[in-house]
C-alpha positions in Angstrom: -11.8 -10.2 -11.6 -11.1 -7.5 -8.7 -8.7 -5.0 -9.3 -5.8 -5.4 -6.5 -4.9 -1.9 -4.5 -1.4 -1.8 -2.3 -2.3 0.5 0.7 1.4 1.3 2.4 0.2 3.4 5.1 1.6 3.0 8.8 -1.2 4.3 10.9 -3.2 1.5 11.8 -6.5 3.4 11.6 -5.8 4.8 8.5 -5.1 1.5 6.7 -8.6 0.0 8.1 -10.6 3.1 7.0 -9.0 2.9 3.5 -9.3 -0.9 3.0 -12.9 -0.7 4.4 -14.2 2.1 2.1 -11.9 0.2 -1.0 -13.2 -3.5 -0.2 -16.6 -1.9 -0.3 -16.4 -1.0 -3.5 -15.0 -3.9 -4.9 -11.3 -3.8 -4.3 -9.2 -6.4 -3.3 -7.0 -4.8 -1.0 -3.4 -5.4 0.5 -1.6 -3.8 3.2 2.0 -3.1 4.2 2.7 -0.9 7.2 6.0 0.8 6.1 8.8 1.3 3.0 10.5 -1.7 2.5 7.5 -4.5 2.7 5.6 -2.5 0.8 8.4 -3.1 -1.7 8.5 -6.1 -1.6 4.5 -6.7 -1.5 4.7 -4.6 -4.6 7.2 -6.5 -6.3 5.9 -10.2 -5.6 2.1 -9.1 -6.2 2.0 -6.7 -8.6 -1.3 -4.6 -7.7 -3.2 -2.3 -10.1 -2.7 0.3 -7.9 -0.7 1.6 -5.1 -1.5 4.1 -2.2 1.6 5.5 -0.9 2.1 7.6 2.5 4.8 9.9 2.3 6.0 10.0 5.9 6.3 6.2 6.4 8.6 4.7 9.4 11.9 2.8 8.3 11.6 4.3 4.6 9.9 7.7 3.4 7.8 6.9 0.3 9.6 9.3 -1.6 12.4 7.2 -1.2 10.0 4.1 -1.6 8.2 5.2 -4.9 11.7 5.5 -6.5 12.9 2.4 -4.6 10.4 0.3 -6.3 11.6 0.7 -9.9 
């Protein structure tokens, strides 16, 4: 079984490289382009890991990672 990885990341070119270098390693990988859907990806999907940006549009992960509790 894959291990599932939450990239919240708003550049777009960020999110491909990430999710291109993950997925070729094995990762099944979900994206979510600022604070609050990453929330709520996080909270309906429950990945193994999350990558968090810090200065996200909308919601600052700071804010997010505590957000998500």
């Amino acid at each position: 079984m894959k291990r599932t990885i939450l990239i919240i990341e708003d550049n777009e070119q960020n999110r491909y490289l990430a999710t291109y270098l993950l997925e070729r390693h094995g990762y099944a990988v979900v994206t979510a382009p600022d604070g609050p859907q990453g929330i709520a990806t996080a909270r309906t999907l429950v990945p193994d890991l999350i990558l968090l940006d810090i200065q996200l549009p909308v919601m600052d992960g700071y804010t997010a990672s505590l957000s998500s509790r």
